[in-house]
N, C-alpha and C positions, 0 to 999 in steps of 0.2 A: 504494500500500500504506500501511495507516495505524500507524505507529510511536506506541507509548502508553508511555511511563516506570512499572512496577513500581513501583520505589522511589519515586516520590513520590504513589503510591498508596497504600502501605503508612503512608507517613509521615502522611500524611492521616488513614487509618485511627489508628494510633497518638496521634495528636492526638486524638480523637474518645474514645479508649477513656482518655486523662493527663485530659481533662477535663471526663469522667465517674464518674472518681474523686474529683474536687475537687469537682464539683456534689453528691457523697454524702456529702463530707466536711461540705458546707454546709448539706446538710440541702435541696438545692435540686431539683425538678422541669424536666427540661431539654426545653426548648421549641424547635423549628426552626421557621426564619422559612422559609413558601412562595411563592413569584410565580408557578409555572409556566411561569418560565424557564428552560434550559440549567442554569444557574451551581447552584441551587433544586436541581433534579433529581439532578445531581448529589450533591451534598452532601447529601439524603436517602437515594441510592441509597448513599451511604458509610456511613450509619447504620446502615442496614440490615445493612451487612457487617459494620460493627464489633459488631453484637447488644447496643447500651445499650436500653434504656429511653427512650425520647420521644415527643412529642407535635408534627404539624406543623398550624401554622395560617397560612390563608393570608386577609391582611388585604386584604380585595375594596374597591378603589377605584374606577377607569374603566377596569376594563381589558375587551377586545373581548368579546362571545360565546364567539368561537373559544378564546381564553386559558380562559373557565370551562367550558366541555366538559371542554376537554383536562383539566381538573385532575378535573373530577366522574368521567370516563369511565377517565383513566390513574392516579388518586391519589385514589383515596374514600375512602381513613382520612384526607384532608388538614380541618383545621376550617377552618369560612368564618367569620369575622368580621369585623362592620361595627357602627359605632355607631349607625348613621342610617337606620329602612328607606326611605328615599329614597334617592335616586344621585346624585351629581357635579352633576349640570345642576339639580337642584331644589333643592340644597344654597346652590347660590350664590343664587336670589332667596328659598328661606326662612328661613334662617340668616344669610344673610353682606347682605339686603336688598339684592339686586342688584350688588354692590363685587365685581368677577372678582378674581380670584385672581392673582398673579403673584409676579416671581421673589424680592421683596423684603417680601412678604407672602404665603407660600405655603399656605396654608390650610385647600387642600384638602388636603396632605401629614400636616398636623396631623390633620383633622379622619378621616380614612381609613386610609394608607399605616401612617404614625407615629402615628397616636392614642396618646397616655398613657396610654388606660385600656387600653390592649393590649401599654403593654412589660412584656415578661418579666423576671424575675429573675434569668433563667440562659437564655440565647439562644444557639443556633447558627446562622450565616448562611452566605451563599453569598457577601460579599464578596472581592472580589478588585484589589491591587494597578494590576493593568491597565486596569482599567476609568475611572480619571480620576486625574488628577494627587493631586488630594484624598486620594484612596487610599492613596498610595504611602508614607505612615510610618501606614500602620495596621500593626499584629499581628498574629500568629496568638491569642496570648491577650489577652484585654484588659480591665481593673475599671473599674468605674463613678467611680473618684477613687482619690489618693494613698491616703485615708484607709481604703479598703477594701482597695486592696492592700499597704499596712502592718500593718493588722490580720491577714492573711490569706499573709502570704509566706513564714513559714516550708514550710506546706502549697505554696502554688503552686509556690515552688523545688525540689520534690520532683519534680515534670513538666514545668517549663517553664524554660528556662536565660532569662537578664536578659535579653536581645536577641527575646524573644519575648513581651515581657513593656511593656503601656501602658497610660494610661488614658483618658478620657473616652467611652467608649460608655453608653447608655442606661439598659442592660441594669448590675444587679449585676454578671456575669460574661459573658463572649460569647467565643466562640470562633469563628474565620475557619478552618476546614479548609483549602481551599484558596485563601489569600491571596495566594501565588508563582506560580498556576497557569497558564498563559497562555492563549488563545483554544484554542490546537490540542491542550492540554492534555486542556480543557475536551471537546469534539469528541470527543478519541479515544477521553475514557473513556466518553462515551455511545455511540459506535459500537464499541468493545469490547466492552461489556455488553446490547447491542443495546434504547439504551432508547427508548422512545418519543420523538417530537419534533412540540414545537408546531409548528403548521401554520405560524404568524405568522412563523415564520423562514423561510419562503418570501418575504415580501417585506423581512422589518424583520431587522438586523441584533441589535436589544433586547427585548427583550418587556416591557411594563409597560401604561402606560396610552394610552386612543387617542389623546388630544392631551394636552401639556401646556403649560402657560405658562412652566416655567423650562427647557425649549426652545426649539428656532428653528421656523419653517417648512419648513427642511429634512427636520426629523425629522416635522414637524404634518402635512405635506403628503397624506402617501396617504391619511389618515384622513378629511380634508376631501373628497377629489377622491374617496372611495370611497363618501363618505357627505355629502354636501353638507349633506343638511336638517341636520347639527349646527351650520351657520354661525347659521340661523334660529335655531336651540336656543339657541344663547348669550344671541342678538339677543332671544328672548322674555326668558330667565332674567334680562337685564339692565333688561328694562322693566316685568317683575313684581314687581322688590324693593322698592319702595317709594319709593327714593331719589332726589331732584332732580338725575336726570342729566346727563350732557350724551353728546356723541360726538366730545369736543374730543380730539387726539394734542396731548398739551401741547409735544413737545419739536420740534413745529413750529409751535405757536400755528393749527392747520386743523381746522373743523370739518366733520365727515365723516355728519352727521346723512342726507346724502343718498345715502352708500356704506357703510352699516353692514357690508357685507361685509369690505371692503376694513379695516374700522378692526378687524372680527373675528380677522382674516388678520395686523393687524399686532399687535395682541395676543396672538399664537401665537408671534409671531415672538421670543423671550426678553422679552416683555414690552414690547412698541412699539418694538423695536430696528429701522435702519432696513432696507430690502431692500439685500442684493447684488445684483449684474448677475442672476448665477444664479437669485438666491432669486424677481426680478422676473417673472423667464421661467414660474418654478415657481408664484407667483402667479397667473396669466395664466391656467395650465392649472387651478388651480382654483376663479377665478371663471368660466370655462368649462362647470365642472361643474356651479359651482353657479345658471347664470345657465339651462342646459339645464334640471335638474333644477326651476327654478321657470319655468320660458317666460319668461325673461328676454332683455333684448338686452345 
């Protein structure tokens, strides 16, 4: 039986409706951030009940087919925006001259996910506490600097008590609904309200993009082993960009010019991190697929 909390439903809702008030007071047009995740879903579907005014956009980076159905098919008032009409993989050898992306230049987060030309002014997200350590002293409210929630506290402390109150987000104002909320939280309110559910959570625990570099191979793994020719993908995007490469793993001094798979694989892995025992096994299984998929030995 699935037990869902009222109260921090409402309090959510309530959130929604204190700062709504203060994006009017600001003169501000209130933007929800979409992914077509769980967390996303949510937090739109509270919008809805709280009856503000918003607009959601959903900033299209790599994420699967299945993820842009789900949002065209279950969320057609949701906006798509992209900087680039190119995608991810044509990104890195026309723009970035073949230099992949990783977790200490992340790139393509800049160039898609977080573009600048797409932060809002007055933002609602779906962040939440639980989700990574990172998380855990964010807000439910929160200003883009001192200097704007000084200018602006008389008004905020009208709806928001100090403890719910920080700053450094992007956005002029951003508001986290459900920053406290926990995974089962998360769950019950979509199966209370019986909302749709991406398909992707039949194998992935996240929804976002199909691989990424400031992950491991743990999380990169089913996207490779589902879809091999992305290993070639890279392998082209990094011999297209112009620049005098190599296929050296510097932080073992080995050149891998003759297993570009392999140096693909450890590039997924947070950025040439080494394998675990596990991570090796899971390795294995996907140059398996990929060695099948091209009549490889």
């Amino acid at each position: 039986m699935n037990i869902f909390s009222d109260e921090i439903e409402q309090q959510a809702i309530l959130r929604i409706q204190k700062f709504a008030k203060i994006a009017k007071a600001m003169g501000f047009e209130i933007c929800l951030g979409f992914s077509g995740g769980k967390d996303s879903q949510v937090v739109y579907d509270l919008c809805l009940r709280s009856r503000i005014k918003f607009k959601a956009y959903f900033n299209h980076s790599f994420e699967s087919s299945i993820t842009r159905q789900f949002i065209r098919v279950n969320y057609p008032n949701v906006i798509r925006r992209r900087d680039y009409k190119y995608g991810f993989i044509e990104n890195i050898w026309k723009v970035h001259n073949g230099f992949l992306p990783t977790v200490q230049a992340a790139y393509c987060c800049n160039d898609y996910k977080h573009n600048p030309k797409y932060v809002d002014a007055c933002s609602i997200v779906g962040v939440r506490k639980a989700e990574s350590a990172k998380r855990k002293q964010r807000t439910a409210f929160e200003t883009k600097n001192k200097t704007v929630l000084k200018k602006n506290k008389a008004l905020i402390n009208v709806y928001f008590e100090e403890n719910c109150q920080s700053v450094g987000t992007a956005s002029v104002i951003q508001l986290k609904p459900i920053i406290d909320w926990s995974d089962n939280d998360v769950w019950g309110y979509i199966f209370k309200y019986y909302l749709p559910i991406n398909p992707e959570y039949k194998k992935k625990k996240r929804v976002g993009c199909r691989v990424c570099p400031k992950a491991n191979l743990t999380s990169n793994a089913d996207a490779l082993i589902e879809t091999p020719k992305l290993i070639d993908a890279f392998i082209i995007a990094r011999e297209k960009g112009g620049l005098a490469i190599d296929w050296i793993i510097t932080s073992e001094n080995r050149d891998y010019s003759n297993d570009k798979c392999y140096y693909i694989c450890r590039w997924l892995n947070h950025s040439f991190m080494p394998f675990t025992k596990k991570q090796k096994k899971l390795y294995e299984e996907v140059r398996e697929a990929y060695c099948q998929k091209n009549n490889r030995k």
